[in-house]
N, C-alpha and C positions, 0 to 999 in steps of 0.2 A: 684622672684626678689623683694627685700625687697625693699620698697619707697626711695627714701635720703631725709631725713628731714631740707632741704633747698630748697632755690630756692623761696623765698616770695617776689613781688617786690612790693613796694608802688609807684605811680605816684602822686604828691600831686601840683596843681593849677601851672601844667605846663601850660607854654606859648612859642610858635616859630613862629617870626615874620622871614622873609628872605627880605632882600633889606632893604634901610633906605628912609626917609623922605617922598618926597612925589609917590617911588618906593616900597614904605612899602608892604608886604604882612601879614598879621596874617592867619596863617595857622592854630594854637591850641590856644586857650585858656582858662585859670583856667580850664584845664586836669584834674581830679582826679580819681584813681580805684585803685583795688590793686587785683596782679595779687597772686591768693590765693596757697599754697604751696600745692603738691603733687595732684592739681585740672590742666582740662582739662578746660583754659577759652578763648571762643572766642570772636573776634570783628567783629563785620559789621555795616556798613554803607556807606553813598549816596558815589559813586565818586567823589575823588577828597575833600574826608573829612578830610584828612589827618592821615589814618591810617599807611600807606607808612612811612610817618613822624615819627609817634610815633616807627615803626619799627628800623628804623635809630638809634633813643635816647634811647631805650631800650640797643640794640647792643652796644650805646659807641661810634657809628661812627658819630656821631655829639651832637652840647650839646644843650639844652633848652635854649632860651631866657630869662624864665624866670621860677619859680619853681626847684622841686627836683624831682629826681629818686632817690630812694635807693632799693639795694636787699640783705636782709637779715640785715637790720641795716648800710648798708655801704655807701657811694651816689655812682651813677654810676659814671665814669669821662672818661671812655674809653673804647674798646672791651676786652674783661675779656675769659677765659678757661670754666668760667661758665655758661656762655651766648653761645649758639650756632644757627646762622641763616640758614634757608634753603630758598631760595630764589624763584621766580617763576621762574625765567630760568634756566635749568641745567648746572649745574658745575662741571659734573663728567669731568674726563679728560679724552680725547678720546684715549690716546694711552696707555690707562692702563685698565686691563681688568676689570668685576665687584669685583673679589676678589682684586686685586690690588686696586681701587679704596676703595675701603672699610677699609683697612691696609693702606690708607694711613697717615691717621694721627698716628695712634700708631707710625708709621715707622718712620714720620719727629720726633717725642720726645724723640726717642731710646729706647721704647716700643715695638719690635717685638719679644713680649714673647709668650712661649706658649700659656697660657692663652687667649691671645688678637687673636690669630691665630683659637684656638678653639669657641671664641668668635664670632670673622668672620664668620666659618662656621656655627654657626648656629644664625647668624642674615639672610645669606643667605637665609638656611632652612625657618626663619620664611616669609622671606616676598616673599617666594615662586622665586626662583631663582639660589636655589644648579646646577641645571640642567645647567645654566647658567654664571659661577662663570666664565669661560674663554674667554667668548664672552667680544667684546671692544664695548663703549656704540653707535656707530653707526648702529651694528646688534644686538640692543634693543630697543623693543616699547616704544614710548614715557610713560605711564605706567611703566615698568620694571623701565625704565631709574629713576620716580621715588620713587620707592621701594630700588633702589640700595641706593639714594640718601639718605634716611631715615637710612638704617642702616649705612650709611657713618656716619654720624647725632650721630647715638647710640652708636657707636662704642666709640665714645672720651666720653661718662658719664656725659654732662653737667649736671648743678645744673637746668637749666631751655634750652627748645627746645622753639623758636623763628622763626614760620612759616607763609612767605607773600604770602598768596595765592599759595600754591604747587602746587594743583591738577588744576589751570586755563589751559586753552588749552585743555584738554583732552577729549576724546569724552563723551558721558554720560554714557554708559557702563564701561569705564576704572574709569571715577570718582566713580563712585558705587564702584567700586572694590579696588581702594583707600581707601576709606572712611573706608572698613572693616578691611582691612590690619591694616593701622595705628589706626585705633581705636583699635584693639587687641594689637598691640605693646604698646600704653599706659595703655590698660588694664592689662598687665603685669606689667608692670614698675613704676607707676603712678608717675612719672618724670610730675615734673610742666612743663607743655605747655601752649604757648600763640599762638593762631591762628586767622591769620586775613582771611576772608571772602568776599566775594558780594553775598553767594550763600547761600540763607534762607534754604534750603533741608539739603547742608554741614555743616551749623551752630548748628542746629535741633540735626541734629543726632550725629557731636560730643561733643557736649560742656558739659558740667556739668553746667558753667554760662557764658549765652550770655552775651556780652556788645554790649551797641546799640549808634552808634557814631550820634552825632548830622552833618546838614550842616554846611559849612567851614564858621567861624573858629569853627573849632572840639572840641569837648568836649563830655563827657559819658552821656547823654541823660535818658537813662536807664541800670539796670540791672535787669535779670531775672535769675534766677535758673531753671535748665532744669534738674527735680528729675524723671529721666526716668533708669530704672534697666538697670546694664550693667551684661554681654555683651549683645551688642547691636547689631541687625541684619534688616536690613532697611524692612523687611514686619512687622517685631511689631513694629518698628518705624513709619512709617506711615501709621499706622490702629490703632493708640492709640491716645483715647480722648484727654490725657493731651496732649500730640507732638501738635496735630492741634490746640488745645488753643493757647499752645505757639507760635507755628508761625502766627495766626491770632493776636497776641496781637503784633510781633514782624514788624509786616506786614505793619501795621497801624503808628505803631511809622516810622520805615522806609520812608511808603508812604509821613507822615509830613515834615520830615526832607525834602525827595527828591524835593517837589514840591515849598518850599521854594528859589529853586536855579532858578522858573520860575515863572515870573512876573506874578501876575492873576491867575497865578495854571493851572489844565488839568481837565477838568471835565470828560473826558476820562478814565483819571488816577484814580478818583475818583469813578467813577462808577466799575471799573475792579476790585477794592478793594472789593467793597460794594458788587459786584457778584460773587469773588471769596469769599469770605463767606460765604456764602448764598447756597451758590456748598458745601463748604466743612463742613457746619453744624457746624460750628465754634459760637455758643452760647454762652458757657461762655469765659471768656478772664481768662491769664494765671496770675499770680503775681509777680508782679514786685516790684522795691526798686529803692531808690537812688543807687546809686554807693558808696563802702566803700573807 
């Protein structure tokens, strides 16, 4: 499947403030990154940093305070066909089976062509679910449920995929098994994705380039490049020097940010850092950049 040579978003010294005067919040500001074409980039940081946020204004479903979004040269101003979100809670509809669900957007646009039909099935196939195609998503693991969810996702071609934390709730096994899935599906496709995170393992092993959100009000903090050979399969992921660099550099930044939202700091917090190092032989640190 050949890349589509779209999908580049620039975020340039957003700001979103919610409430006025002295109800004011500043949730982001002077935001900057850009969310790089035909790349797999993630974000994390502390709760409550307002990545949630930046999800919203990416999509279109609400607008910045202050600053631009553009993708591809255009400003955002609303939700668009080339923007598509996957949400943390599932949205499959239950009275429709995993093939139905999957055919559903072809089918609202008057797209139920062949093609899209054969499509279906083997987005099925890939994200392991043929077996399954008639079952309604209440007799699917929260896992399947989603996998279904992702090739719903595929199925409509965005220019860019827009994901808030998919995989939370799921056990750690089902996560691991996520994690390969979809990293294969964009190892096919290499469809610009933006994926937001709390989970330094999940960030690690899909990103191409971590973003590291600062405490509220949020802003890009760092960026890092995570030049780890794909495909990617979680025992060379973490049994590779470069991986543990990265997350002990990403670790750190993290740790600053979080402890900023607690008067005095946690010397607790501080020390677990300084010993989860020390465990993981994390010597040299990775390289990082400003944000573009």
């Amino acid at each position: 499947m050949n890349p589509k040579q779209v999908g580049e978003i620039k975020v340039t010294n957003v700001g979103k403030t919610y409430g006025a005067a002295q109800f004011a919040k500043e949730v982001l500001k002077n935001c900057s990154f850009t969310i790089e074409r035909n790349k797999l980039t993630v974000m994390i940081g502390p709760s409550g940093c307002g990545k949630s946020t930046l999800i919203r204004l990416l999509a279109g479903f609400e607008k910045p305070s202050t600053g631009t979004i553009e993708i591809d040269g255009k400003r955002i101003t609303g939700p668009g066909r080339d923007r598509l979100v996957v949400f943390q809670e599932s949205a499959l509809f239950p009275w429709m089976t995993s093939h139905d669900n999957i055919m559903y957007g072809p089918k609202a646009r008057g797209e139920n062509t062949q093609q899209n039909r054969d499509l279906a099935e083997y987005l099925l196939e890939k994200v392991g679910l043929s077996a399954f195609r008639e079952k309604y998503p209440p007799q699917l693991s929260g896992g399947m449920q989603r996998r279904a969810e992702l090739a719903r996702a595929m199925i409509n071609n965005p220019d860019v995929m827009i994901l808030d934390e998919p995989f939370r709730g799921l056990d750690c096994m089902s996560k691991e098994l996520m994690w390969e899935y979809y990293s294969g599906l964009y190892e096919e496709s290499h469809r610009t994705n933006f994926f937001v995170t709390t989970d330094i393992d999940e960030a690690i092993f899909l990103a191409d380039r971590l973003l590291i959100m600062s405490n509220i009000p949020g802003q890009v903090r760092a960026s890092i490049e995570v030049d780890l050979p794909r495909p990617r399969r979680l025992a060379f992921v973490f049994d590779n020097d470069r991986a543990i660099a990265v997350k002990m550099e990403a670790l750190a930044i993290l740790h600053q940010e979080a402890m900023k939202s607690f008067s005095g700091g946690s010397k607790a917090a501080a020390d677990f850092v300084e010993a989860y190092s020390k465990r993981s032989g994390g010597n040299g640190t990775a390289s990082s950049k400003e944000p573009a």
